[in-house]
C-alpha positions in Angstrom: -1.6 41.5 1.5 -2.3 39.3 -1.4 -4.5 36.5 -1.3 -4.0 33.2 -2.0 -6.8 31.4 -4.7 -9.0 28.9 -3.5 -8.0 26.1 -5.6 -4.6 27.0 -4.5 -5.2 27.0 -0.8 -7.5 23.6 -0.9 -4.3 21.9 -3.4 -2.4 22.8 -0.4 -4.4 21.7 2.7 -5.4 18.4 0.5 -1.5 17.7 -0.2 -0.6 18.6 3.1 -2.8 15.7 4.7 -2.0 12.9 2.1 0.5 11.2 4.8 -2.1 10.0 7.1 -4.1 7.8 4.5 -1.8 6.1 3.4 -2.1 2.1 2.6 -0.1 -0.8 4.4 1.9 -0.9 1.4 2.9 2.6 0.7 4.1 2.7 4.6 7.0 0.1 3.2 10.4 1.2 2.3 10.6 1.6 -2.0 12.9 -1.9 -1.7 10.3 -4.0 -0.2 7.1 -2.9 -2.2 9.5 -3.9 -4.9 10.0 -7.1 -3.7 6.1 -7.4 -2.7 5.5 -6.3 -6.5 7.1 -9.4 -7.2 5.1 -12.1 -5.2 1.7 -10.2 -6.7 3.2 -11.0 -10.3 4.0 -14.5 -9.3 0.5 -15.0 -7.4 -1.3 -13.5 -10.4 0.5 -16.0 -12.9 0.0 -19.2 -10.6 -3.8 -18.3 -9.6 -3.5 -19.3 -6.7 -5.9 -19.0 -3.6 -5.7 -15.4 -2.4 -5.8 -15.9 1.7 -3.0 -18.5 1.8 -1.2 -15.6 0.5 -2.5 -12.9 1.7 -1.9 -14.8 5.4 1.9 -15.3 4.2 2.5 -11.4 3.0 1.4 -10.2 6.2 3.2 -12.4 8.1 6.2 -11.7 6.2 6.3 -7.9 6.2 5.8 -8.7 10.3 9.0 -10.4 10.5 10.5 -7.7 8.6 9.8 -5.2 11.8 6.8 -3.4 10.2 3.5 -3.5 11.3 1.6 -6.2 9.7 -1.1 -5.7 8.0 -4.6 -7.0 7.7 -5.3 -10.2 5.7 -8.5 -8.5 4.0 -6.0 -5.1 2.7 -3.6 -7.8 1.2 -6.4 -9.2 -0.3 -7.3 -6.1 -1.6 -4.0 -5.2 -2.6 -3.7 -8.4 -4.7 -6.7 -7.7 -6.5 -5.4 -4.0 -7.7 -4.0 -3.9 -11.1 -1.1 -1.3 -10.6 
């Protein structure tokens, strides 16, 4: 019976559990975190206030039949500079 290396076995329980942590916005469909790209890149060039929209994302990806998320994670997602 061979056996498997450690950093092998912890890549693989680590990959294996990524799913559950992931963010509001990598729960969305590739189409719509396009689309949400796209509002962050207008919000950034208009500075805008950043709970208006924040409020109006959420709200918006509700109406869409997702779960909405919460006003202070699209906050934080607006600050991020991916």
């Amino acid at each position: 019976m061979s056996k498997k290396k450690l950093v092998d076995d912890v890549v693989q329980r680590v990959e294996s559990r990524r799913g559950g942590n992931r963010t509001w916005f990598e729960k969305l469909p590739e189409d719509l975190q396009a689309e949400l790209r796209e509002v962050r890149v207008y919000f950034l060039s208009t500075c805008r206030k950043k709970r208006p929209f924040a409020v109006a994302i959420a709200e918006a990806v509700a109406e869409r039949g997702f779960e909405k998320p919460g006003e202070q994670a699209v906050v934080a997602w607006l600050n991020r500079a991916d």
